[in-house]
Structure formats: structure tokens, C-alpha cells
PDB file of N, CA, C and O in Angstrom, chain B, residues numbered from 101:
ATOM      1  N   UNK B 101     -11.088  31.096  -5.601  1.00  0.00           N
ATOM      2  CA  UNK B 101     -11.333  30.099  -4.575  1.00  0.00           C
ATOM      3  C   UNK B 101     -11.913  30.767  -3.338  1.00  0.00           C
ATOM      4  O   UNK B 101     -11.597  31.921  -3.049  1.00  0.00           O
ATOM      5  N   UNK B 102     -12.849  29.974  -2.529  1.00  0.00           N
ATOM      6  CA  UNK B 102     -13.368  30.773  -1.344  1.00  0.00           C
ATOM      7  C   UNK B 102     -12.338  30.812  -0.112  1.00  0.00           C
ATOM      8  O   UNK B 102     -11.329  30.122  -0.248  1.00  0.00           O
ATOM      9  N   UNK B 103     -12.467  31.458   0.933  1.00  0.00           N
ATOM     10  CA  UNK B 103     -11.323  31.437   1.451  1.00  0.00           C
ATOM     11  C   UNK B 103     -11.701  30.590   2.700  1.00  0.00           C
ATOM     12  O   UNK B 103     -12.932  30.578   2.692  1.00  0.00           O
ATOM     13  N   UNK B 104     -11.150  29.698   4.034  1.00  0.00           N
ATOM     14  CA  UNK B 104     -11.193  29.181   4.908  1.00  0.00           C
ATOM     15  C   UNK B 104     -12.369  27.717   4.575  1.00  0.00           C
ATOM     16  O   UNK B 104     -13.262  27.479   5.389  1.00  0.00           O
ATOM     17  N   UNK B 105     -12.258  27.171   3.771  1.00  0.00           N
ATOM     18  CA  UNK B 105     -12.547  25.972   3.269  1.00  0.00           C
ATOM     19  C   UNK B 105     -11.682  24.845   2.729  1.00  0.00           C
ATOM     20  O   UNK B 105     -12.165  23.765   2.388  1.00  0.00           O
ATOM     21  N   UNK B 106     -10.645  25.074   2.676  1.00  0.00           N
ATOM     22  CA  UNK B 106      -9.771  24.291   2.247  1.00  0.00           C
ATOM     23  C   UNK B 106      -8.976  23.580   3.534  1.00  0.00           C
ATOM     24  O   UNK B 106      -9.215  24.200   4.570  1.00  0.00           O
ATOM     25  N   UNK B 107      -8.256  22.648   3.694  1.00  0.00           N
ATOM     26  CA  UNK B 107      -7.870  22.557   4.869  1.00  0.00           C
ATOM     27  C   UNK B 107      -6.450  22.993   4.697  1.00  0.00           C
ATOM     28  O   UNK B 107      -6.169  23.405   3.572  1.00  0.00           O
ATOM     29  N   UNK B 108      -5.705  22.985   5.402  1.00  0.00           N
ATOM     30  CA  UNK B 108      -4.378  23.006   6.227  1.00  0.00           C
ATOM     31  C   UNK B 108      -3.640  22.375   5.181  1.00  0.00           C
ATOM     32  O   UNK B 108      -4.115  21.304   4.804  1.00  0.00           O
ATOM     33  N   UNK B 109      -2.671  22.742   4.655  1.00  0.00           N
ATOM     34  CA  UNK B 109      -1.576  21.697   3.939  1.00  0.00           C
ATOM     35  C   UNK B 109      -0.075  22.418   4.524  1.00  0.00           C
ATOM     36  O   UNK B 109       0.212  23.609   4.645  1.00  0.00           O
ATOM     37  N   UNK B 110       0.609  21.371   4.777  1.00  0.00           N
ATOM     38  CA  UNK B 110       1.570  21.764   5.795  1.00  0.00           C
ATOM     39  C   UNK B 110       2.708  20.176   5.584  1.00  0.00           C
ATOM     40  O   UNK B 110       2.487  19.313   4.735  1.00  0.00           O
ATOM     41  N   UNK B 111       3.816  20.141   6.529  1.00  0.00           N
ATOM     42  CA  UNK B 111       4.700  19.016   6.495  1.00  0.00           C
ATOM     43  C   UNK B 111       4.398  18.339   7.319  1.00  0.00           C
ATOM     44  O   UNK B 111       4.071  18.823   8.403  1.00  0.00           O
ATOM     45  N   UNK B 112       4.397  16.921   7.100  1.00  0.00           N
ATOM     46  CA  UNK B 112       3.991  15.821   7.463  1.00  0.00           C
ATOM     47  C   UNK B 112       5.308  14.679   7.685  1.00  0.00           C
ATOM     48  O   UNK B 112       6.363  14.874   7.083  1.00  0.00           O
ATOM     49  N   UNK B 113       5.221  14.067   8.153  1.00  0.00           N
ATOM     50  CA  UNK B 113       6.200  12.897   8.209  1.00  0.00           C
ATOM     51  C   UNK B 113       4.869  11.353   8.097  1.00  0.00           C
ATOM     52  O   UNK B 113       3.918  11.249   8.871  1.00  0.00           O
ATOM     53  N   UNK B 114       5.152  10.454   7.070  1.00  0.00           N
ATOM     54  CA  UNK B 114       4.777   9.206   6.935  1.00  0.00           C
ATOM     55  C   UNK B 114       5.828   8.575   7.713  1.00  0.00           C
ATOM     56  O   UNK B 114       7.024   8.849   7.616  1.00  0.00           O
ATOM     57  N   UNK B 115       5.232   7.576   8.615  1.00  0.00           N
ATOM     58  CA  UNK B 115       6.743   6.436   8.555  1.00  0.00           C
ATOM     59  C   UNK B 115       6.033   4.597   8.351  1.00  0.00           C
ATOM     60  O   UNK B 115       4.908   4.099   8.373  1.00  0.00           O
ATOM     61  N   UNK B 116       6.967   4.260   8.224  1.00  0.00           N
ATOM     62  CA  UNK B 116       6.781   2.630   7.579  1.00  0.00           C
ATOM     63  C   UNK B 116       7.740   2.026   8.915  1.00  0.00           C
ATOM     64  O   UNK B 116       8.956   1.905   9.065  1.00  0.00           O
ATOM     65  N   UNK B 117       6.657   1.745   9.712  1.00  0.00           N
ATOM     66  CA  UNK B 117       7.305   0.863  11.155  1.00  0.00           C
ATOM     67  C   UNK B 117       7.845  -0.398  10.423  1.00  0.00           C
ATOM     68  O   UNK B 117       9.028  -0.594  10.699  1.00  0.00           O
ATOM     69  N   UNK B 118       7.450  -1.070   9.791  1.00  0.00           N
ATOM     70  CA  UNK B 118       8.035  -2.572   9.429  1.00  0.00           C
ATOM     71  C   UNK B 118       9.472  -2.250   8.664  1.00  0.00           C
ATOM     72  O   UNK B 118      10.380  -3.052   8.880  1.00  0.00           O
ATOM     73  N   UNK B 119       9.654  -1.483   8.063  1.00  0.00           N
ATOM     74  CA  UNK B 119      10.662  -0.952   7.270  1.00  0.00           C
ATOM     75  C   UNK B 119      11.710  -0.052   7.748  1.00  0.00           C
ATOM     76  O   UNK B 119      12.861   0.217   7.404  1.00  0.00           O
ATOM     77  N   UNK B 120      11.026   0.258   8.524  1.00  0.00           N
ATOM     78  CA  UNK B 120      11.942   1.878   9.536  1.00  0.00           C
ATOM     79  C   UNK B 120      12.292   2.745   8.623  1.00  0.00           C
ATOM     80  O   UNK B 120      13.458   3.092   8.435  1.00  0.00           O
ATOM     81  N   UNK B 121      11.351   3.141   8.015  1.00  0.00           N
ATOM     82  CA  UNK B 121      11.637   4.230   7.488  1.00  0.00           C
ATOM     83  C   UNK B 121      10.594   5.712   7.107  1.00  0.00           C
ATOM     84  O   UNK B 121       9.393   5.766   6.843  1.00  0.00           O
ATOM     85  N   UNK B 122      11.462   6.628   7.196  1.00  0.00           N
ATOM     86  CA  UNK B 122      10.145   7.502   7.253  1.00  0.00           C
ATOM     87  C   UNK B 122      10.517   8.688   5.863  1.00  0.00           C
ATOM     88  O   UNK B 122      11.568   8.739   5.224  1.00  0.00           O
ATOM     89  N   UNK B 123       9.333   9.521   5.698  1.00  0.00           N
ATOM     90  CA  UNK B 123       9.322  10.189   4.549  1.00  0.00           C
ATOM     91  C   UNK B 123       8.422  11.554   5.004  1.00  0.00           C
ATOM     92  O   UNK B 123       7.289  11.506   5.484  1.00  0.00           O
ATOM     93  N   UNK B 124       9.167  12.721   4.748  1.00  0.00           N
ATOM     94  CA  UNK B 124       8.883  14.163   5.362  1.00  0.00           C
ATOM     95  C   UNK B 124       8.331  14.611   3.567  1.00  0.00           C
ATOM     96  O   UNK B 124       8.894  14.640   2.473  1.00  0.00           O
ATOM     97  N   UNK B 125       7.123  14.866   4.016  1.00  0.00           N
ATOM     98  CA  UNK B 125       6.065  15.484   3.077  1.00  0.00           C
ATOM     99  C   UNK B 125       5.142  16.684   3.127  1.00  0.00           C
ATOM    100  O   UNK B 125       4.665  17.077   4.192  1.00  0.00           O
ATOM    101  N   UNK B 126       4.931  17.179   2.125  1.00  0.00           N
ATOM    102  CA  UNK B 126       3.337  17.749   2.463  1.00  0.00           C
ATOM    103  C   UNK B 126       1.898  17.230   2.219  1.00  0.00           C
ATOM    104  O   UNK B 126       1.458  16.798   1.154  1.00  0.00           O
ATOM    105  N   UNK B 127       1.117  17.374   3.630  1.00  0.00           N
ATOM    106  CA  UNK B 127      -0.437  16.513   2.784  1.00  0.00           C
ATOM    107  C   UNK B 127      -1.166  17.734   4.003  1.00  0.00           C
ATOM    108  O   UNK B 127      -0.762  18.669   4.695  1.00  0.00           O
ATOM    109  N   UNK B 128      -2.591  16.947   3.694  1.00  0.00           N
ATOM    110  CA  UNK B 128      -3.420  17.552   4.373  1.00  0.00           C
ATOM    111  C   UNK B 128      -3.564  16.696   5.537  1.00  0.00           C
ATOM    112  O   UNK B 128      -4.292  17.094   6.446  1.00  0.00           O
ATOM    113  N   UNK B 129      -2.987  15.598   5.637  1.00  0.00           N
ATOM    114  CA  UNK B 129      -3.067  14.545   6.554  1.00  0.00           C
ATOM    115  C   UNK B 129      -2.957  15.484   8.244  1.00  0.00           C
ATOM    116  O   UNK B 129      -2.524  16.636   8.242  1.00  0.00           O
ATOM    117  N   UNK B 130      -3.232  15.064   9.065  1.00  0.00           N
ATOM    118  CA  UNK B 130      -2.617  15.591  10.591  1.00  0.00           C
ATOM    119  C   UNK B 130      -2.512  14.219  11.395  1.00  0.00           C
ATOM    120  O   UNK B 130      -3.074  13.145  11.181  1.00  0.00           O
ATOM    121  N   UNK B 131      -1.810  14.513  12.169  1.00  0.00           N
ATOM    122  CA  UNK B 131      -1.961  14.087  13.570  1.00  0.00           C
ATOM    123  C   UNK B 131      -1.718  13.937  14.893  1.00  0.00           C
ATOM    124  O   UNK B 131      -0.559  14.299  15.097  1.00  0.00           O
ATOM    125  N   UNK B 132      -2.254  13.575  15.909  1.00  0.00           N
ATOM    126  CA  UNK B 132      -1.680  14.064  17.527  1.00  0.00           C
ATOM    127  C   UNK B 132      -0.264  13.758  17.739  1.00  0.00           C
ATOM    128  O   UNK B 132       0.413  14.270  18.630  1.00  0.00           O
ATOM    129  N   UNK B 133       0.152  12.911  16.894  1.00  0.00           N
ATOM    130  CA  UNK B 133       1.741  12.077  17.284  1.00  0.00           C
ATOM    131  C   UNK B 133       2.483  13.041  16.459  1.00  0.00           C
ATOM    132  O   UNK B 133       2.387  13.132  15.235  1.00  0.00           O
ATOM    133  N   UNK B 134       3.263  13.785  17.258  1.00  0.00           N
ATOM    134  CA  UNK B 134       4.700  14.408  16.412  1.00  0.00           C
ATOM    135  C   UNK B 134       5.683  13.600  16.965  1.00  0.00           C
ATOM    136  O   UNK B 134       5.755  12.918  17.987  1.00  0.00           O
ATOM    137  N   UNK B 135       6.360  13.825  16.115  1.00  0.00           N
ATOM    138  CA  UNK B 135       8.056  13.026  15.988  1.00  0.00           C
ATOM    139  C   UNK B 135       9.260  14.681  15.429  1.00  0.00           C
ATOM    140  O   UNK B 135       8.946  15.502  14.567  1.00  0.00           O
ATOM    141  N   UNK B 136      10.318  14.685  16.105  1.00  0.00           N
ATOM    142  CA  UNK B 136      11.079  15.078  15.556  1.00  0.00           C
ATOM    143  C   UNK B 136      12.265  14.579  14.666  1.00  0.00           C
ATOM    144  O   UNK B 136      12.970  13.573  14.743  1.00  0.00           O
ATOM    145  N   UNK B 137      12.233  15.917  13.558  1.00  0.00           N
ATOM    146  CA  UNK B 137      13.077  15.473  12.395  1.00  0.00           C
ATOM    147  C   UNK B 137      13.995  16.219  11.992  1.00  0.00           C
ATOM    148  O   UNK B 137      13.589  17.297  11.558  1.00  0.00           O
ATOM    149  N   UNK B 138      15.444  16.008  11.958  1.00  0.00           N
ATOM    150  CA  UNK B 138      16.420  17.530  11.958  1.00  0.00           C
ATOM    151  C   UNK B 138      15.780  18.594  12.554  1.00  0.00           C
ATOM    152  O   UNK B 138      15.406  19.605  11.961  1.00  0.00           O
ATOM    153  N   UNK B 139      15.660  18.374  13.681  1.00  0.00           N
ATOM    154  CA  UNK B 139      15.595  19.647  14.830  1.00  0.00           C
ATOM    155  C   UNK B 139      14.104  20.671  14.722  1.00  0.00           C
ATOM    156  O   UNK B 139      13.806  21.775  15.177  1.00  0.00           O
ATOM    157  N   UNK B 140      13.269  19.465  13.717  1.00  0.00           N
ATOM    158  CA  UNK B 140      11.781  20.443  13.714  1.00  0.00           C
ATOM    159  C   UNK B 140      10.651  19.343  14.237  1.00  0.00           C
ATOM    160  O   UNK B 140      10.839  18.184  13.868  1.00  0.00           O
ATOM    161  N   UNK B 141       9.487  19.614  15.071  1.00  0.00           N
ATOM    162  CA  UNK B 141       8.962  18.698  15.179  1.00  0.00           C
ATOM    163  C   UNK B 141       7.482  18.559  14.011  1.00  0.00           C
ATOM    164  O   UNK B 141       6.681  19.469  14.226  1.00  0.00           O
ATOM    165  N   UNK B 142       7.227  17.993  13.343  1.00  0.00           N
ATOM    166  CA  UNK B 142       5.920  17.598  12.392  1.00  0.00           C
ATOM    167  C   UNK B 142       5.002  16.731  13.171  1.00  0.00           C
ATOM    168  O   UNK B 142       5.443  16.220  14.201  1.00  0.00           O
ATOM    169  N   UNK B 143       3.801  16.508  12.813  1.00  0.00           N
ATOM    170  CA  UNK B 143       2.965  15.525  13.197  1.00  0.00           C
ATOM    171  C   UNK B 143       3.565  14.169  12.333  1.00  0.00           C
ATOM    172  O   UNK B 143       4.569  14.308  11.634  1.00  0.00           O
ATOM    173  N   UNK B 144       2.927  12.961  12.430  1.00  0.00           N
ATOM    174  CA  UNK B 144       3.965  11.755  11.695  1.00  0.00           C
ATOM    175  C   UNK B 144       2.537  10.975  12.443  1.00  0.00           C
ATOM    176  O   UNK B 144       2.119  10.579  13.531  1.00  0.00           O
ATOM    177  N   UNK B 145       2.045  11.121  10.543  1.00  0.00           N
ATOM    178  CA  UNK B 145       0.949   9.276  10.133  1.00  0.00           C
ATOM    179  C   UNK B 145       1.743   8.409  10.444  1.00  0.00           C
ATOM    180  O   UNK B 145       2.833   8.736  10.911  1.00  0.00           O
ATOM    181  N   UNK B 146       1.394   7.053  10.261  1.00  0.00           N
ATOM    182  CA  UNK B 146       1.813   5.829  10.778  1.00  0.00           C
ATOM    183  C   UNK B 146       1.073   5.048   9.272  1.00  0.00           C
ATOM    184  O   UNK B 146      -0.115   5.293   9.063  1.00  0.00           O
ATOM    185  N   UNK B 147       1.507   4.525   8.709  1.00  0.00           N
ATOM    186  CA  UNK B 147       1.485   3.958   7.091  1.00  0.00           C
ATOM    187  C   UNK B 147       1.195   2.500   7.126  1.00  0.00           C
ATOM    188  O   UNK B 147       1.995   2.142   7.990  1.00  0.00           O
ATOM    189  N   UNK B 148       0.402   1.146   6.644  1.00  0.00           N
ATOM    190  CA  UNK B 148       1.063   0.056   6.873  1.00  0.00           C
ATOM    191  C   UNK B 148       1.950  -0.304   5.764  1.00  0.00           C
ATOM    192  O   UNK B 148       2.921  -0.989   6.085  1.00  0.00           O
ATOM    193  N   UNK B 149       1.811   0.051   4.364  1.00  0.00           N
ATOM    194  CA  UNK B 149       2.909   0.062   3.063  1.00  0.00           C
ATOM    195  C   UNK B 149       2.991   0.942   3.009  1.00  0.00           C
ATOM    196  O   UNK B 149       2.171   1.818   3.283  1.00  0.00           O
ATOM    197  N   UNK B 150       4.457   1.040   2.474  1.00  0.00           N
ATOM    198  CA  UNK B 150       5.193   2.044   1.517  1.00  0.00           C
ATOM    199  C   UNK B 150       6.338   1.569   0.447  1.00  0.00           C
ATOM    200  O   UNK B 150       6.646   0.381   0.350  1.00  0.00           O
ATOM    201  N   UNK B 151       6.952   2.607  -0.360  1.00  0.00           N
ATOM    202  CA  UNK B 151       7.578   1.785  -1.107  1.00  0.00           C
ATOM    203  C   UNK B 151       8.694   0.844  -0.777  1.00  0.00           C
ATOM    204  O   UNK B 151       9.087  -0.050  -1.527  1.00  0.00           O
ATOM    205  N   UNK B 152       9.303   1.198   0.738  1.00  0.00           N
ATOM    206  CA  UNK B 152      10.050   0.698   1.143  1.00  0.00           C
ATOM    207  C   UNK B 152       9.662  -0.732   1.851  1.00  0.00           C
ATOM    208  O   UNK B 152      10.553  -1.337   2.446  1.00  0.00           O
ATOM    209  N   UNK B 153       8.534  -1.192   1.798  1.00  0.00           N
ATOM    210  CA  UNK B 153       7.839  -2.449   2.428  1.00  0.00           C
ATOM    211  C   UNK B 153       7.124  -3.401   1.645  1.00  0.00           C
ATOM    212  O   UNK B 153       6.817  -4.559   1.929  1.00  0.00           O
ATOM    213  N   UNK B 154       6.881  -2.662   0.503  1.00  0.00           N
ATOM    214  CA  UNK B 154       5.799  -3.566  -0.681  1.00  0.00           C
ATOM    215  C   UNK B 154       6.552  -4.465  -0.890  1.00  0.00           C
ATOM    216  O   UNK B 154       7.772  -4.300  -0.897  1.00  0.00           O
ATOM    217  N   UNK B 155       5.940  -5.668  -1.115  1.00  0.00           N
ATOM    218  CA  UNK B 155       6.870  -6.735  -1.821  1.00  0.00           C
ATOM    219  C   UNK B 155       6.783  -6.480  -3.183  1.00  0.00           C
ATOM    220  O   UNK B 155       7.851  -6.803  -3.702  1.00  0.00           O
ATOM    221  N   UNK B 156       5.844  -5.965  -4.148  1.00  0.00           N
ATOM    222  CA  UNK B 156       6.320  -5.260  -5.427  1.00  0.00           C
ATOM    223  C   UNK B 156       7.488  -4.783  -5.575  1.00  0.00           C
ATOM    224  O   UNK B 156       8.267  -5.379  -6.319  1.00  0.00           O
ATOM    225  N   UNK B 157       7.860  -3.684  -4.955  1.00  0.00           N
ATOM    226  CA  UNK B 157       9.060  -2.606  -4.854  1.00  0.00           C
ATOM    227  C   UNK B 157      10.285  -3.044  -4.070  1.00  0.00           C
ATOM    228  O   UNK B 157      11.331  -2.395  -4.065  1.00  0.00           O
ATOM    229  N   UNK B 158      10.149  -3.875  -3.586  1.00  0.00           N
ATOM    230  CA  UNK B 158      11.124  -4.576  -2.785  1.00  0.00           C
ATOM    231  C   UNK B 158      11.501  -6.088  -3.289  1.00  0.00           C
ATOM    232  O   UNK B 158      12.584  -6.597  -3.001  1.00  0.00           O
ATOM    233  N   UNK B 159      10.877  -6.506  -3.775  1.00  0.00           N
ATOM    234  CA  UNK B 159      11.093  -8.229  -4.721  1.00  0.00           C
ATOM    235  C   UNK B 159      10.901  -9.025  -4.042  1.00  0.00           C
ATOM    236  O   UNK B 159      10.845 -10.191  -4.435  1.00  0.00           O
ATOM    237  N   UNK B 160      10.717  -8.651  -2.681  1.00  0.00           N
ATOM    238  CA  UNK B 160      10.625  -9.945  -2.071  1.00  0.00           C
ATOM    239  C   UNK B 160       8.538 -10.505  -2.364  1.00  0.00           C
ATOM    240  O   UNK B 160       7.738 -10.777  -1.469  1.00  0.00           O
ATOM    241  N   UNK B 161       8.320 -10.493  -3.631  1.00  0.00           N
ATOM    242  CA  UNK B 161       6.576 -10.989  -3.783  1.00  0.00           C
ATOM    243  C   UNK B 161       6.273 -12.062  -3.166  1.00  0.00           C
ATOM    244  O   UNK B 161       7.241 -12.819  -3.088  1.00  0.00           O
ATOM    245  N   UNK B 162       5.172 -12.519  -2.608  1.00  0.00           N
ATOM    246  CA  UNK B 162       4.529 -13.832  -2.566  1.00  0.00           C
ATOM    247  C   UNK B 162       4.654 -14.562  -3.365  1.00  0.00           C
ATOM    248  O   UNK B 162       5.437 -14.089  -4.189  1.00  0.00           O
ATOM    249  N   UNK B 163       4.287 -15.625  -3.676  1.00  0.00           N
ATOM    250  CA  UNK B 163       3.943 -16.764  -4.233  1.00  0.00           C
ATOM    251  C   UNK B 163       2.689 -17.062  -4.459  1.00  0.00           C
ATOM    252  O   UNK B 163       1.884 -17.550  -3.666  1.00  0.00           O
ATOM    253  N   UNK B 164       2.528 -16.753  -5.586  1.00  0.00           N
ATOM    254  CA  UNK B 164       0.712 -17.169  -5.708  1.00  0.00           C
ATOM    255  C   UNK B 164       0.332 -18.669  -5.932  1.00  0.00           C
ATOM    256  O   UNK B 164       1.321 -19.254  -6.375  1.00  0.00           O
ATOM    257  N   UNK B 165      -0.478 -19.302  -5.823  1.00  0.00           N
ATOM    258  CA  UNK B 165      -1.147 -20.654  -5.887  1.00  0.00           C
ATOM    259  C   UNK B 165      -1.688 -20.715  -7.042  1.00  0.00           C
ATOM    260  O   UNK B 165      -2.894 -20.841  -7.254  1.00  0.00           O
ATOM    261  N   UNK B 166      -0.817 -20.628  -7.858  1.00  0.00           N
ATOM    262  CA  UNK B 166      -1.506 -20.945  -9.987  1.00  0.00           C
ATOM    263  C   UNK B 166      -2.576 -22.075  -9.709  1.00  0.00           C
ATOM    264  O   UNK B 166      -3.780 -22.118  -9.962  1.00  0.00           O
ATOM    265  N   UNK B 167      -1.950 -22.733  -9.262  1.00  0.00           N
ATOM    266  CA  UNK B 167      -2.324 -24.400  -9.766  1.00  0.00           C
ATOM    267  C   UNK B 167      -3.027 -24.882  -9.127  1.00  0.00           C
ATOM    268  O   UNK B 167      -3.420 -26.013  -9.416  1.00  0.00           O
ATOM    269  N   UNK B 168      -3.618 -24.023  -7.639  1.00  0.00           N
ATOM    270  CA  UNK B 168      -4.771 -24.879  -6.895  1.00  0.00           C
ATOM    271  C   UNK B 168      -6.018 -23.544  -7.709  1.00  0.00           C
ATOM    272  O   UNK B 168      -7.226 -23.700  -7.528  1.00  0.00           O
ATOM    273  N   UNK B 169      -5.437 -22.207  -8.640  1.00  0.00           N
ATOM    274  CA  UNK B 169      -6.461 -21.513  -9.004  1.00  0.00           C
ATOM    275  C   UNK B 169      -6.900 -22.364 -10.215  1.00  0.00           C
ATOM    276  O   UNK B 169      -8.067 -22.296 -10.602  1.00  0.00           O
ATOM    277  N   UNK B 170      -5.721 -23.411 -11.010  1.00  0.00           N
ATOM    278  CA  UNK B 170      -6.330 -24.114 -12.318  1.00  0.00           C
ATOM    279  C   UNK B 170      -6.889 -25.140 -12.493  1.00  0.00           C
ATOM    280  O   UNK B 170      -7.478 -25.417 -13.538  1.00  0.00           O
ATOM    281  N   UNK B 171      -6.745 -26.365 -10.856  1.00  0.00           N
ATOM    282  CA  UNK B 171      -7.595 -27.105 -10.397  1.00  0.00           C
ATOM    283  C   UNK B 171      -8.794 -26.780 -10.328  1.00  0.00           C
ATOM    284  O   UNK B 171      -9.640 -27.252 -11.087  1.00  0.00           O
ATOM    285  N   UNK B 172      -9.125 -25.672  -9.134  1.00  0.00           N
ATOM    286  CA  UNK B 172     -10.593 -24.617  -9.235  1.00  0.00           C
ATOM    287  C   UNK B 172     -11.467 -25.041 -10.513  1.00  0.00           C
ATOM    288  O   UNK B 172     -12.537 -25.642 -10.615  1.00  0.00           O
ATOM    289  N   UNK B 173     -10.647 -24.527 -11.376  1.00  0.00           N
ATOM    290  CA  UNK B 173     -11.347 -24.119 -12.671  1.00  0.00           C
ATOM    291  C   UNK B 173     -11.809 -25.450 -13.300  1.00  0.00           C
ATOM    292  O   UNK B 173     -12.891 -25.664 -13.847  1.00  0.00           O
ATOM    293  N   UNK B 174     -10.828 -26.264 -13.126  1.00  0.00           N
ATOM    294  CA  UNK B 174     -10.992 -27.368 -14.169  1.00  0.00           C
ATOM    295  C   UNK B 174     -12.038 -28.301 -13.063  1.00  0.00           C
ATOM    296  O   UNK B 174     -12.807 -29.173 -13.468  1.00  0.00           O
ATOM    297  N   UNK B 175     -11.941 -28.064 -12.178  1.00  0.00           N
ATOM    298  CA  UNK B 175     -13.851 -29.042 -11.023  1.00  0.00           C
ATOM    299  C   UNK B 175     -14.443 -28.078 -11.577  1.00  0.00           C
ATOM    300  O   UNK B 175     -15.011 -28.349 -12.634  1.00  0.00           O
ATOM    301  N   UNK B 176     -14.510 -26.770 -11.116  1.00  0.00           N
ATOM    302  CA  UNK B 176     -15.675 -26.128 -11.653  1.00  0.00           C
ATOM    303  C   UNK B 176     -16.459 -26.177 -12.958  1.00  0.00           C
ATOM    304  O   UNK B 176     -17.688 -26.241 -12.990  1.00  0.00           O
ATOM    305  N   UNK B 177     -15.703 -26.146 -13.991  1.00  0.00           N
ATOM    306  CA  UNK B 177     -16.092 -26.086 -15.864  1.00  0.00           C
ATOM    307  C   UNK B 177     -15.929 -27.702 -16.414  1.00  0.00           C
ATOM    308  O   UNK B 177     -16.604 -28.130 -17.350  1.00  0.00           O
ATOM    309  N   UNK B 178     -14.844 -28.587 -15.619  1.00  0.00           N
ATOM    310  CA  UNK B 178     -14.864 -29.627 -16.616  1.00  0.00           C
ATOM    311  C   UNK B 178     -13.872 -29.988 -17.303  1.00  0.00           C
ATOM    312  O   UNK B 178     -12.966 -29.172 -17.470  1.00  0.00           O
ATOM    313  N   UNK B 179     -13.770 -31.402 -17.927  1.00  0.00           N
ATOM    314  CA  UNK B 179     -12.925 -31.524 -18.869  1.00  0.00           C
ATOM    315  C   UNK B 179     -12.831 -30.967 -20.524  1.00  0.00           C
ATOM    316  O   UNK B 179     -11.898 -31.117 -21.312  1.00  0.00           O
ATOM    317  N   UNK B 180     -14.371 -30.160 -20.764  1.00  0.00           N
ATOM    318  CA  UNK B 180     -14.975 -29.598 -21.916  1.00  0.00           C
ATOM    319  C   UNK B 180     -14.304 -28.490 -22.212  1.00  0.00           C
ATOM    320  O   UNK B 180     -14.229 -27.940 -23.311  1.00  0.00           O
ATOM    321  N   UNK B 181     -13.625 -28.052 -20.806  1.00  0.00           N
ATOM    322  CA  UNK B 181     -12.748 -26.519 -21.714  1.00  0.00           C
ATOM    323  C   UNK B 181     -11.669 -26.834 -21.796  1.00  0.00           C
ATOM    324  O   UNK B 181     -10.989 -25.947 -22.312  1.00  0.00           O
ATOM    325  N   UNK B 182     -10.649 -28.470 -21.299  1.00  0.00           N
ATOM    326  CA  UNK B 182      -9.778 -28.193 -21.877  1.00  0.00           C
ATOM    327  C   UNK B 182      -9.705 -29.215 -23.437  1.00  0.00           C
ATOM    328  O   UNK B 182      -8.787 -29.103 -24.250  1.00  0.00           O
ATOM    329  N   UNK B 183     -10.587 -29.941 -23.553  1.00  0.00           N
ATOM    330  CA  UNK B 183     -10.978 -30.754 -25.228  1.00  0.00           C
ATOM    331  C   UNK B 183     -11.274 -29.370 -25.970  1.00  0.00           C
ATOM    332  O   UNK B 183     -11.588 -29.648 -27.128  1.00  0.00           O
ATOM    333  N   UNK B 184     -11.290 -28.405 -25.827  1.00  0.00           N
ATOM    334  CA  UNK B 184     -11.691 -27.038 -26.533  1.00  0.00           C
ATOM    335  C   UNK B 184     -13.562 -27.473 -26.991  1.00  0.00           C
ATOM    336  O   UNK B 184     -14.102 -27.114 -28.037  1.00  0.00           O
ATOM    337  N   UNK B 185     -14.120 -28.165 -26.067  1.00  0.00           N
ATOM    338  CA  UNK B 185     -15.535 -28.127 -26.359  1.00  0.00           C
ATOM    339  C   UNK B 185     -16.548 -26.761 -25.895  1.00  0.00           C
ATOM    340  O   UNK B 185     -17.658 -26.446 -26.324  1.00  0.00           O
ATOM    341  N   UNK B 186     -15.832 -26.219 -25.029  1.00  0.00           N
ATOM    342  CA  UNK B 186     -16.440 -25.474 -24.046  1.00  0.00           C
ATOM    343  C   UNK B 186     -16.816 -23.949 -24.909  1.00  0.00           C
ATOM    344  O   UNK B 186     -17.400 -22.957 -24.473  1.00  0.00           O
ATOM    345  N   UNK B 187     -16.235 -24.204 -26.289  1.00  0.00           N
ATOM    346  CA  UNK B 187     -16.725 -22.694 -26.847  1.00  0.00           C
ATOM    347  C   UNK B 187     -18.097 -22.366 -27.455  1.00  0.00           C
ATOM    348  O   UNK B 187     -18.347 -21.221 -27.832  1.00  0.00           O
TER     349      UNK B 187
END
């Protein structure tokens, strides 16, 4: 590998403001904002998800709109795809 081309990989802190929670890592990430963490200070990204905020990973999901997506379909194509004419 060549040498002084690579960047910096070092500890990082992510945190998840909506969630309050944060996660001490290594990346290549930086930034001007340090935060201290058990008595060391890191720089600390600012995240808008993490696993602690997704509604995937957390259960709390949306609600998707099936039925104004199967209305859509059925103005758009017709009554022909659902008589099974439409093939």
C-alpha cells in the first residue's frame, strides 16, 4: 500500500438525537463537534437513523396506503386486469 493516502481511521462517536443514543466506533468519518465519553473526548457525527430509531428495528413501522396504491392501478389499467383479460 502507498503510504499517506489513506485517511485517518480513528474513534468516532455516532449519536441518534431522536433516540438519545450514541455509539463509539471506528470510521474515517471526522468532525469539529467532540463530545466526551468515559473521560475521553472523540469527535461525534450527528446520524438522522440508526438502529435505535428505524421504525424497522424498533416496530413502531408506518402504515402504508395498499389500497389507495390498488385503486391507482385499477384507474390506471382498468377493469381488464382484474376479468384476467389484461394478459
Amino acid at each position: 500500500m502507498k503510504n499517506d493516502i489513506h485517511p485517518a481511521y480513528d474513534h468516532v462517536v455516532f449519536r441518534d438525537r431522536s433516540a438519545g443514543v450514541t455509539y463509539l466506533t471506528r470510521s474515517t468519518l471526522t468532525s469539529g463537534e467532540r463530545i466526551e465519553l468515559d473521560g475521553v473526548t472523540h469527535p461525534v457525527v450527528d446520524v438522522e437513523v440508526s438502529s435505535a430509531s428505524h421504525p424497522f428495528w424498533t416496530g413502531r413501522g408506518r402504515v402504508v396506503d395498499t389500497e389507495g396504491r390498488v385503486e391507482r392501478f385499477r384507474r390506471r389499467y382498468g377493469s381488464s386486469i382484474e376479468e384476467g383479460q389484461g394478459r
